[in-house]
C-alpha positions as MATLAB code, in Angstrom:
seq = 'XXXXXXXXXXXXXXXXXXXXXXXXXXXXXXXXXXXXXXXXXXXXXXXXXXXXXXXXXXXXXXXXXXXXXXXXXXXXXXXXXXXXXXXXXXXXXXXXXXXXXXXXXXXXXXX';
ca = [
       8.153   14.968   38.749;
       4.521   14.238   39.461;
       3.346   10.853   41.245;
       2.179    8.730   38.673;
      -1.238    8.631   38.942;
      -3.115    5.152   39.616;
      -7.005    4.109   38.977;
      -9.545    2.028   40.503;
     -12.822    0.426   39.409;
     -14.234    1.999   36.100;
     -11.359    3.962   35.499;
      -8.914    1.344   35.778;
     -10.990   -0.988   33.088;
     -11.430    1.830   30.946;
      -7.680    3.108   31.228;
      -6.202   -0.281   30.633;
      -8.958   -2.114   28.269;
     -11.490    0.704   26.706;
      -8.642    3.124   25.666;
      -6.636    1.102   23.521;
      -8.923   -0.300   21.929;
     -10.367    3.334   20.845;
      -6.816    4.549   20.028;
      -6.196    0.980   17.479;
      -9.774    2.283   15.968;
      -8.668    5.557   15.266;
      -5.933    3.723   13.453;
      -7.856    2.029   11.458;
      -9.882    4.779   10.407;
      -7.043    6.513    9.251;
      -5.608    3.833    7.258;
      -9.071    2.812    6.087;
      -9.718    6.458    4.865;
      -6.683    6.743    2.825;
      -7.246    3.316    1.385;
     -10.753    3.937    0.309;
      -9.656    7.759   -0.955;
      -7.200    6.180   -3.102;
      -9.293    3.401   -4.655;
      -9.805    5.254   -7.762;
      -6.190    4.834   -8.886;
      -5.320    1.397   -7.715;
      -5.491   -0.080  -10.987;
      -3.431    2.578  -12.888;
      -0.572    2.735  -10.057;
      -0.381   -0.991  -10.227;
       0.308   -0.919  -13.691;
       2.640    1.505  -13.839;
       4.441   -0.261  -11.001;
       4.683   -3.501  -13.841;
       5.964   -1.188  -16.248;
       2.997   -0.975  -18.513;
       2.655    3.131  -19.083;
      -0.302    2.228  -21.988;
      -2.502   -0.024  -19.947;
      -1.828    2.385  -16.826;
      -3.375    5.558  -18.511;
      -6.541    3.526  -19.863;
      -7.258    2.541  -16.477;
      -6.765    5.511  -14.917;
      -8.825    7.142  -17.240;
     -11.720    4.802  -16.953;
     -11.307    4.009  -13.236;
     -11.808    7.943  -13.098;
     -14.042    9.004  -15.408;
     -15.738    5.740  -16.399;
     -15.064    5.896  -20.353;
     -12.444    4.292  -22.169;
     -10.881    6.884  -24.246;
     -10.308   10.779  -24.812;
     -13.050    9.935  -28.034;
     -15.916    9.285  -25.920;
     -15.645   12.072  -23.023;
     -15.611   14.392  -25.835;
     -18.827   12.851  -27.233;
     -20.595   12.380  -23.851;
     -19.398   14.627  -21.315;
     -22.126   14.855  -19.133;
     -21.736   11.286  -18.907;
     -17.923   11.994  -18.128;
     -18.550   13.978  -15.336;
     -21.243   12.286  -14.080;
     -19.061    9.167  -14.044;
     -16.119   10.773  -12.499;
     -18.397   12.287   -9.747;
     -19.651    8.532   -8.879;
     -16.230    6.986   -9.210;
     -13.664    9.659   -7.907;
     -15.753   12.542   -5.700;
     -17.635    9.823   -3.601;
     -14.998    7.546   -2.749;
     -12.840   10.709   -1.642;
     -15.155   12.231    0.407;
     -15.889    8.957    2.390;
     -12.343    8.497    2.872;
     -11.892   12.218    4.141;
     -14.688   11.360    5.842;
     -12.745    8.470    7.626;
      -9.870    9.950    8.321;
     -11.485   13.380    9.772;
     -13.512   10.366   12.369;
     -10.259    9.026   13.145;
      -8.662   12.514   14.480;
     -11.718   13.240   16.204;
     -11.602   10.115   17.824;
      -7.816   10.307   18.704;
      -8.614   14.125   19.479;
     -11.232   13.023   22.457;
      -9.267    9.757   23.410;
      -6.379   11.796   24.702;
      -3.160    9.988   25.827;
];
């Protein structure tokens, strides 16, 4: 078994104060990634978690695409997909975005 190794100076601060404290962040990355990815459906998850299947689907649909009903898509969908670019795409890629920081983080941290 090696001898366990011990540090001095720098490497001892950074060993016992720096490096936690980066491997909590890429924690919180993480969980702040999939948090912000999943924004979108908040709403219509908590609804369905009450037991209210009609509310859930209207806000899932307009938390997603920002229009209230199948009626209006159909009439604007430019403004459909324009809506469910600002409301689902950017949130996901900042929370991909997040969670690919984290792993890079944790990746160059070490152990």
């Amino acid at each position: 078994m090696p001898k366990k190794r011990t540090y001095k100076g720098f490497a001892k601060m950074m060993h016992h104060w720096v490096k936690p404290a980066l491997k909590a962040t890429t924690h919180v990355l993480t969980i702040g990634g999939v948090v912000v990815a999943a924004t979108p459906v908040i709403r219509g998850t908590k609804a369905v978690a009450s037991g209210q299947i009609t509310n859930a689907s209207e806000a899932l649909l307009f938390d997603t695409t920002e229009k209230s009903n199948a009626a209006s898509i159909a009439a604007d969908p430019v403004g459909a997909i324009s809506g469910t670019i600002a409301s689902t795409g950017i949130p996901l890629v900042v929370g991909i975005a997040l969670v690919w920081a984290g792993a890079q983080l944790r990746k160059r941290v070490g152990n």
